[in-house]
N, C-alpha and C positions, 0 to 999 in steps of 0.2 A: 380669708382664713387659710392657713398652711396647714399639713398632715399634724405637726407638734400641736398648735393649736386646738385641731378639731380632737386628739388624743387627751389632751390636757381638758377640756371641755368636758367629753366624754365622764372622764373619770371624775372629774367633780361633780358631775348631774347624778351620776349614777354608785357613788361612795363606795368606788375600787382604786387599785392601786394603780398609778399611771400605764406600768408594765404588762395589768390587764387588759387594762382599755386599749391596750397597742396591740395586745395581741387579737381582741374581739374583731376590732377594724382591720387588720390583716388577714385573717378567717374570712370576715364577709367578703372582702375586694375577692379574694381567691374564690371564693363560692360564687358569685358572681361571676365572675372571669369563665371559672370554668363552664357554668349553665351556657353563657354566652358560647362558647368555643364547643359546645355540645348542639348549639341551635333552638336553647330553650330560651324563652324569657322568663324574666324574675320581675313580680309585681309586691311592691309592698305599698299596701292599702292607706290613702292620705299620704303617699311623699309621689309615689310613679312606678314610671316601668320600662326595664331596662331590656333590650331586643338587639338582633341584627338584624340590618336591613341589607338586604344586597343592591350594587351598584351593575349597571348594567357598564357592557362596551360601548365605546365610545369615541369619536373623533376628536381631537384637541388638535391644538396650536400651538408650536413654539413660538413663545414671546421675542427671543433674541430674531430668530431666523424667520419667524414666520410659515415656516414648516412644518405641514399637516403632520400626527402622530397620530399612533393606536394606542389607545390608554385603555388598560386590559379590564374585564371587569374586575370586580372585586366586593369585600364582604365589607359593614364599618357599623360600628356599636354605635346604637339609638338610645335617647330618654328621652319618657316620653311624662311630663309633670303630673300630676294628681290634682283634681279639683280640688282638696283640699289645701294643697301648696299654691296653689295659682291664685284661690283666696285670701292667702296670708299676703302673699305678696300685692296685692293689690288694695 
């Protein structure tokens, strides 16, 4: 399922106008995004929960050369399922 998709979906579960339901779901991603970019996580109860985790330093490999590299740390967005999603899909 694409953004149009999950927008159009939206709107018809929830009996708004397309332009709504585009704008709700661009609200949350930002709301989201920003807690993330803040250091918080965001849990919403039966779907999961959205986090950063940090990446430590670390030694890697050039594939071409074979030559040791320092790959810096670094921060990267987690989800983490909900029991209640993990038994839908199953």
């Amino acid at each position: 399922m694409n953004k149009s998709e999950l927008i159009f979906n939206i709107a018809d579960r929830a009996d708004v106008p397309r332009a709504t339901a585009a704008g709700v779901l661009e609200a949350m991603v930002e709301t989201i995004r920003e807690a993330l970019v803040a250091g918080d996580t965001v849990a919403i109860p039966g779907f999961g929960t959205f986090s950063v985790r940090e990446r430590a330093a670390r030694t890697g490999r050039n594939p071409r050369t074979g030559e040791s590299i320092q790959i810096q740390a670094s921060k990267a967005p987690a989800f983490k399922s909900g029991k209640t999603l993990k038994d839908a899909l199953n």
